[in-house]
C-alpha positions in Angstrom: 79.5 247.9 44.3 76.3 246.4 45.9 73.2 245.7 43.5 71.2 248.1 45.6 74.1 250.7 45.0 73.6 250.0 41.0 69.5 249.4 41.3 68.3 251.2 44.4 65.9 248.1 46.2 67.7 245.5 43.7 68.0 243.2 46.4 64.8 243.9 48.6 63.2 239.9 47.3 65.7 237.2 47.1 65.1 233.7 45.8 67.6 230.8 46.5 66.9 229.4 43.4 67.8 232.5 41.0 71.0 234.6 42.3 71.2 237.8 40.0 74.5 240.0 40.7 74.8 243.1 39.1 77.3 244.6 37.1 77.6 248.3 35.6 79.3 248.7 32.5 80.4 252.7 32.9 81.4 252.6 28.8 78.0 252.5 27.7 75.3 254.5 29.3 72.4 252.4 30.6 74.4 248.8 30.2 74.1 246.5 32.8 75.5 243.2 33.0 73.2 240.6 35.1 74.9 237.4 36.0 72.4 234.8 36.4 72.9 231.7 38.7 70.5 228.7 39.0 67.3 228.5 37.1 64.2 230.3 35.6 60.8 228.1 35.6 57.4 229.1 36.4 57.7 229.3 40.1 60.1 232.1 40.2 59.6 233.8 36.6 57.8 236.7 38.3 60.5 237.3 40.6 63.0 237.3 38.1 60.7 240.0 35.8 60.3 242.0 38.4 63.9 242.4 39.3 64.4 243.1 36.2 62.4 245.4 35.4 63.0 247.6 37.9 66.7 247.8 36.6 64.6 248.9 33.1 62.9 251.6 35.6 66.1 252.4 36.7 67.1 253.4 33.3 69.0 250.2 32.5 68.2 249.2 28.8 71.2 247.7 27.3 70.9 244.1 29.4 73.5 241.8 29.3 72.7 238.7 30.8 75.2 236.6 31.6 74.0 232.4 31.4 76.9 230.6 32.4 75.5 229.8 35.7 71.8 229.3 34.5 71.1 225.6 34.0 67.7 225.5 33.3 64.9 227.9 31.6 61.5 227.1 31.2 59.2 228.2 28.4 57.8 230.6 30.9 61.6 232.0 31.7 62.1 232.2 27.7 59.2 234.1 27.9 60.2 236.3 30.5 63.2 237.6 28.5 61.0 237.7 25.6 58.6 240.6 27.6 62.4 242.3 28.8 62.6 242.8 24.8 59.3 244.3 24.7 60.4 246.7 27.7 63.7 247.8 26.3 63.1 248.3 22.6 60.9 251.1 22.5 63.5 252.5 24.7 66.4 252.2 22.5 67.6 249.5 24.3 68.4 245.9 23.8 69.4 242.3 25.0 72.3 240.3 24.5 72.5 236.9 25.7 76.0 235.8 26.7 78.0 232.4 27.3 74.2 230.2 26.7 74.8 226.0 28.5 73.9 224.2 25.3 70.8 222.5 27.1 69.5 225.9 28.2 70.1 227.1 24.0 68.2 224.4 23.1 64.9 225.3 24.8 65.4 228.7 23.0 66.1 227.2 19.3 63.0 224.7 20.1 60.6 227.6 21.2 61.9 229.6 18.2 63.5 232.0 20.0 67.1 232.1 19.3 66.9 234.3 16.6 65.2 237.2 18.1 68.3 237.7 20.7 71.4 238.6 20.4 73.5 236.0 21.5 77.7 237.2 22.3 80.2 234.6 23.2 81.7 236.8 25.7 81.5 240.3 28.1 83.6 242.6 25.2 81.5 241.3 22.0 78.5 242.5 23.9 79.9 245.2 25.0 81.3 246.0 21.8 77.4 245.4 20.0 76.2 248.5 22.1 79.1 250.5 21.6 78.4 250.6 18.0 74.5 251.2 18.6 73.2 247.6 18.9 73.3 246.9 15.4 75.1 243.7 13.7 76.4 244.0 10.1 77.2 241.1 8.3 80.2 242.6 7.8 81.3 242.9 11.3 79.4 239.2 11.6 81.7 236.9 9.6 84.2 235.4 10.3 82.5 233.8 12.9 84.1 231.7 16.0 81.4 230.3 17.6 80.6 227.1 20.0 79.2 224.5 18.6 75.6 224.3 20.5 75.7 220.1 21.7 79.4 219.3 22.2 81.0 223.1 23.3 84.2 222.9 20.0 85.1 226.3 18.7 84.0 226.3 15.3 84.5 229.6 12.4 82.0 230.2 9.9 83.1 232.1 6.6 80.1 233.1 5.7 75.8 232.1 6.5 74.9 228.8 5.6 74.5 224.9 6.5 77.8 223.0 7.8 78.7 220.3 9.8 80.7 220.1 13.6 83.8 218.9 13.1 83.9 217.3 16.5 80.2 215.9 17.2 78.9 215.8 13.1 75.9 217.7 14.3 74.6 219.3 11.5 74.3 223.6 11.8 73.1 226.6 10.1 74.2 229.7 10.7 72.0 233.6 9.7 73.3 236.5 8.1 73.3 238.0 11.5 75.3 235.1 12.9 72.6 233.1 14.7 73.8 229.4 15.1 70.8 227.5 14.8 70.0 223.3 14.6 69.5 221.4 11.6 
């Protein structure tokens, strides 16, 4: 299935240096997975929103972007999927965030921002998370396997708190919703 079969005019503007294929997920109504490839800066931040978006006009509000093939985001992309938030939430939608490089979760944890998304280590946790109505409890949270954030090792966290990497000894904290943060 072609993007414009999924989004009608998906694909009218393209930009070599942010490919965005489309996948519907026909489990959950309104989910659509968007698998990113090459980066989000300034320059082509408004193309990005405005592909986007008109998936959201489209009726799409359970987003699943796929980041393994997104090396770089700017404060200006991290702001982009900031206003996709905006657009979705009042919709009964959401975002999840899925498969993060750990330079690219970095610029989220520095600008604060890691903890307002949903971040899934793979396609059936996020699709799983809408299937149950986008909510996390901390039930369903822990036990927790997890990438460390600098060096990639699978880690499992018991339960939220402060622990250290067995691999790299970088020090981590994990939230009662299962955020991994720095520090």
């Amino acid at each position: 299935m072609s993007n414009n079969e999924i989004v009608p005019g998906f694909d009218e503007e393209k930009d070599e240096s942010l490919k965005i294929r489309l996948q519907k997920i026909d489990s959950v109504e309104g989910c659509l997975v968007l698998y990113l490839t090459g980066y989000i800066d300034t320059y082509n931040s408004n193309f990005f929103q405005k592909r986007v978006n008109r998936a959201v006009e489209a009726g799409y509000t359970k987003l699943i972007f796929h980041c393994s093939g997104l090396n770089y985001v700017s404060s200006t992309g991290i702001g982009s999927f900031t206003a996709f938030l905006k657009a979705v939430k009042p919709r009964g939608g959401d975002l999840v965030l899925l498969e993060i490089q750990p330079k690219v979760y970095e610029v989220f944890q520095l600008l604060g921002f890691s903890q307002f998304f949903n971040i899934k280590d793979n396609l059936d946790e996020a699709v799983e998370f809408f299937k149950k109505g986008g909510v996390a409890t901390e039930s369903e949270v822990f036990p927790k396997i997890f990438k460390c954030p600098i060096c990639s090792k699978k880690l499992k966290a018991t339960k939220a708190g402060r622990f250290r990497c067995s691999e790299c000894k970088t020090i981590l904290a994990i939230d009662n919703s299962g955020q991994v943060f720095l520090g």
